[in-house]
N, C-alpha and C positions, 0 to 999 in steps of 0.2 A: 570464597575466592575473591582475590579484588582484580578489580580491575583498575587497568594503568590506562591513562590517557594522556596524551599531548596536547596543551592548547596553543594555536595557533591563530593571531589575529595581528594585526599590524596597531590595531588601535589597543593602548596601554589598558587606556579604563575596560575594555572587552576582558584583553588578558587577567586581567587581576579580578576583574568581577566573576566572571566564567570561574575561574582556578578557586575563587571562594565559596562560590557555590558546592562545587565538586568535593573540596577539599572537606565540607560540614559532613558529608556521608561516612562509614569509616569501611564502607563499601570500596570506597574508590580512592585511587592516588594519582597525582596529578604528576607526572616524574618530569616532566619539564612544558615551557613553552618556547613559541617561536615566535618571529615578527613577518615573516614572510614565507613565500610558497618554497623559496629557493635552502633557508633552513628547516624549515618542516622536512623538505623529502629527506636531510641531510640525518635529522635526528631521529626519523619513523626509521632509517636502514640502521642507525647505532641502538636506540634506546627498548623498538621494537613492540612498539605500544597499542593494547586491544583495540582501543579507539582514539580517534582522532577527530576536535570537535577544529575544522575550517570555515575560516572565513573568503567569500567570493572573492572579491575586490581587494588584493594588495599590491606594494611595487614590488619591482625588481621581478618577482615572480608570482602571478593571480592563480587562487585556489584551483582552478580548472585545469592550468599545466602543472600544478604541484600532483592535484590528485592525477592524472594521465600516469605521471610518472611513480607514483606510491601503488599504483595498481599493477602497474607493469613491473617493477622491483620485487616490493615489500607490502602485498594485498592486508589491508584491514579492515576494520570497520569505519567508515567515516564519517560524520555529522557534516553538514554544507551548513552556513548561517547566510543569512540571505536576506537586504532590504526588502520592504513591500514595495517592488517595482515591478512593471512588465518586464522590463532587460533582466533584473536580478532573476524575476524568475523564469526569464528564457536559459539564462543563465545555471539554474541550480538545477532546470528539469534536464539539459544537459549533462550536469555533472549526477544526475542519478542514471542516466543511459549510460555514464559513463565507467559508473560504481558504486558512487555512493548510495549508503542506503538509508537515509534518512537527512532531515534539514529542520532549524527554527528560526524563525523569524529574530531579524536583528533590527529591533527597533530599544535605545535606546532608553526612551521614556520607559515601555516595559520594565525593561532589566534594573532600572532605579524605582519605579513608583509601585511598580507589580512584583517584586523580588521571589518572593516567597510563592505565587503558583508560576511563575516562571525556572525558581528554581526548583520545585518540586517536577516539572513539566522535563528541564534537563537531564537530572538526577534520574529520573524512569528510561528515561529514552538509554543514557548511558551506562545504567546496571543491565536494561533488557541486552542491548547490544553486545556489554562486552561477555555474553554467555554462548556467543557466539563464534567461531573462530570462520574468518575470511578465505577463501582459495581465490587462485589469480583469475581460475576460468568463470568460475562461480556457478560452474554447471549442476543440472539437478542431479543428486545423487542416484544411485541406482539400488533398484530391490531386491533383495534378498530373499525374504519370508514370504510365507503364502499369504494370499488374497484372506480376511478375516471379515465374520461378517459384526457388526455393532451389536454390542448385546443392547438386549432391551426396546427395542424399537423393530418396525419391518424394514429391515435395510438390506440393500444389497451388497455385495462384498465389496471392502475397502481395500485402498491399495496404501498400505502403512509401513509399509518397509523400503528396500531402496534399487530398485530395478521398475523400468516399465514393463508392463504386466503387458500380455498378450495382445492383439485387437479386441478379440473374442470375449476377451474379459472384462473391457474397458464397460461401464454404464451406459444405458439406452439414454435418447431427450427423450424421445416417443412423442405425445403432440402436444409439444410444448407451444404456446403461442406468445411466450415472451421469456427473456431472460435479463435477470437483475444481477447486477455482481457488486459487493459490496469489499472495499478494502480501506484498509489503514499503513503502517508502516510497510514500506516493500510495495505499496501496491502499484505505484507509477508505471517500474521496472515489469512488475508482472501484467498490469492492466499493457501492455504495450505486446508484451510475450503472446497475451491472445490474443488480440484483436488485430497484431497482424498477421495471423495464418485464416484471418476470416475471409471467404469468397464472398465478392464484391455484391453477388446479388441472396447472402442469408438471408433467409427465411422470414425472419420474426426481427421485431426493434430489440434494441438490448440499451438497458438503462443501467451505468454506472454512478455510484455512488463512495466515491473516495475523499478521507477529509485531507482538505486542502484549502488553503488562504483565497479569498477573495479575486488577488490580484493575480493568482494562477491558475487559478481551474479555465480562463479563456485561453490562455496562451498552452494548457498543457493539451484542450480539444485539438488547437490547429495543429500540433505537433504530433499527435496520434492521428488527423486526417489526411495529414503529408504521407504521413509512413504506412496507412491501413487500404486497401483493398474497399472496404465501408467506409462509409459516409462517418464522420465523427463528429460531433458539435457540442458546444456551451448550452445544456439545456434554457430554452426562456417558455418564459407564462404562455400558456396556448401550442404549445408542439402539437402537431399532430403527429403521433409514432409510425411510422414507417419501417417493412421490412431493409433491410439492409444499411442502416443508420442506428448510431450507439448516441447516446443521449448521456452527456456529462451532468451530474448537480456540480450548479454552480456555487461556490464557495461564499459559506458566511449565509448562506441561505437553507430552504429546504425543498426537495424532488419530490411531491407524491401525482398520483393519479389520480385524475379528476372521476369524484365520485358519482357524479352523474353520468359522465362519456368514459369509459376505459380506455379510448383511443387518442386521448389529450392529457395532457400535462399543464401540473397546475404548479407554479415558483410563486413562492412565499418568503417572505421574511420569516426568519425564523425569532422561537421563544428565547429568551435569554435566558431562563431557565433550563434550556438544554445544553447539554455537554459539549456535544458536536453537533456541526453546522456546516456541512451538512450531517444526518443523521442516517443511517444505514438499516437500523428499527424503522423509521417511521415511510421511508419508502418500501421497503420491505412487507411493513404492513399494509400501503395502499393498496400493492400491486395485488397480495392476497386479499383482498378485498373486492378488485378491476378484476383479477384473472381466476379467482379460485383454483380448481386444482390444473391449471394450466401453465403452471409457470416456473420456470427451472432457474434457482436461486444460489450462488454461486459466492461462498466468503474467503474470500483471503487472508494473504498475512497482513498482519496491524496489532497493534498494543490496545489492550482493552478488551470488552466484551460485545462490542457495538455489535448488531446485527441480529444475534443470541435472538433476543427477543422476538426482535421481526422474524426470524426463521420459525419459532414459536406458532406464529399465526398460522404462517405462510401453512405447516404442518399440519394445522387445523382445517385448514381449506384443502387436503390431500396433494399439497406440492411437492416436487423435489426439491430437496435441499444437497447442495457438494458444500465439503469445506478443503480448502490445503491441507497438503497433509504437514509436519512437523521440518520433515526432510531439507525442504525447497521454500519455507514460511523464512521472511527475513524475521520475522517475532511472532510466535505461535499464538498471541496471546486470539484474537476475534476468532479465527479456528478452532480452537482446543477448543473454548467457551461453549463454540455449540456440539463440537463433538462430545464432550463432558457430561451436556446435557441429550446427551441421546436423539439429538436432530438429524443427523446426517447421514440423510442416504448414501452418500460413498466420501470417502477420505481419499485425493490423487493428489499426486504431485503435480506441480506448473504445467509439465510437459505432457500428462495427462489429461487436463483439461482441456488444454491448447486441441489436442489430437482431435479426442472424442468432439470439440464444435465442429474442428474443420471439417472433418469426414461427415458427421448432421450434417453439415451447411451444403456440403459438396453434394446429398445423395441426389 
């Protein structure tokens, strides 16, 4: 299948570089571009396009009224390109509340000195995407088929089809004393879907770990504390964890638990050697390490395998492990991975998770 994308940037050298990149796959076709928000929306309602890679910042009409109005018309898949600024990225975590499901960094030394993992970086994001098709509400689907339990593992029954499943049905925490949740693509929008159905005085800290740019992960905590119930923050060196307070890793860095106190956090710079920064593995692993079998581990949607591992451990110290299920994943891909690998105690939709904490949080 190919996918068609529209690029839209106001700056030429974006247009033509972006459309080069795209154009080397033979995955994908580039069936026009735009110079503003005002012919983007004009060409996404004629041309009709899987994905749409936008730029924030243009005239006449800026990405944020383009995308308002592509979502309310003609819903797709959208890319946000986004400077490494506070504003931009107040700006793009906006336009992910607002649809979009993913965003990359527009810095152009990249896109000329780094071409090649930058355009390989592109190219993944817009083949995962466009296997996707958009609806306007973008609600979670609903289930069908019965509750299944994972072969191979002691799990309890997953919810893999497209309806929510009973109460009754829904997964125990049981005495969970902390909870980790680790996302990648999609995960903003989702990480936002739970943590605001959380009662103000939950239980246990919960530590998120989503890869995100340096210059976002503060501005996306305050934006998640505005809208949450709990406490939300920019994790830093020395937290002490507290119930009812989520713990952001900060971007460009790494979150584990301090291995001598379990009830403090320790920010590090991270190795250059690894992938991501933050890494969803290596918190994942502290916390099994800090909590043993106390602690309920929670993956999202994101491109990649991230977490797989750390779930891994977490299983070896008798944790629970949830993954998204396929349904409600903006990219199945950190999901599947450990569903795959027979980790995962229950497979639920967004709106399953969401449920099963608030109702824990509330008993």
């Amino acid at each position: 299948m190919t996918v068609r994308v529209l690029v839209v940037d106001d700056s030429v050298f974006f247009r033509n570089r972006i459309s080069q990149m795209l154009a080397a796959h033979s995955g994908i076709q580039v069936v026009d571009t735009a110079k503003n928000g005002k012919e983007a929306v004009a060409k996404v309602k004629r041309l009709k396009p899987d994905v749409v890679t936008m730029d924030v910042e243009m005239p006449e009409m800026d990405g944020i009224t383009a995308l308002k109005l592509i979502m309310a018309e003609n819903p797709c898949q959208v890319v946000m390109l986004s400077s490494l600024t506070r504003r931009s990225a107040a700006v793009t975590l906006e336009a992910l509340a607002l649809g979009a499901v993913d965003y990359m960094e527009k810095d152009a030394r990249a896109w000329v000195a780094d071409s090649t993992t930058t355009g390989v970086t592109l190219v993944d994001k817009i083949i995962a995407l466009g296997g996707r098709k958009q609806t306007a509400s973008r609600a979670v689907p609903t289930i069908k088929s019965e509750a299944k339990h994972v072969s191979g593992c002691n799990a309890e029954k997953i919810v893999e089809a497209e309806s929510a499943p009973s109460v009754d049905r829904l997964p125990k925490v049981l005495d969970c004393k902390i909870v980790a949740i680790g996302a990648s693509t999609g995960g903003p929008a989702a990480l936002q879907a739970i943590l605001t159905g959380l009662p103000g005085d939950f239980p246990v800290p919960v530590l998120l770990t989503q890869h995100m740019p340096k210059a976002f992960t503060s501005v996306f905590a305050r934006r998640l504390n505005d809208l949450c119930a709990i406490e939300v923050k920019e994790a830093e060196d020395g937290d002490q964890l507290l119930p009812g307070c989520a713990y952001l890793a900060p971007g460009g860095q790494q979150m584990i638990i301090d291995p001598l106190n379990a009830g403090k956090l320790i920010i590090r710079e991270s190795d250059e050697r690894m992938t991501y920064k933050p890494s969803v593995d290596l918190t994942f692993a502290s916390v099994a390490k800090g909590y043993g079998s106390r602690v309920l581990a929670i993956v999202l949607t994101g491109m990649g395998a991230d977490g797989c591992d750390g779930a891994r451990v977490l299983k070896k110290a008798g944790a629970r492990v949830w993954a998204q299920d396929k349904g409600s994943s903006t990219i199945f891909g950190m999901p599947k991975a450990v569903i795959t690998a027979e980790l995962a105690d229950a497979v639920l939709n967004l709106d399953n998770i969401r449920q099963t904490l608030t109702r824990w949080g509330q008993r």
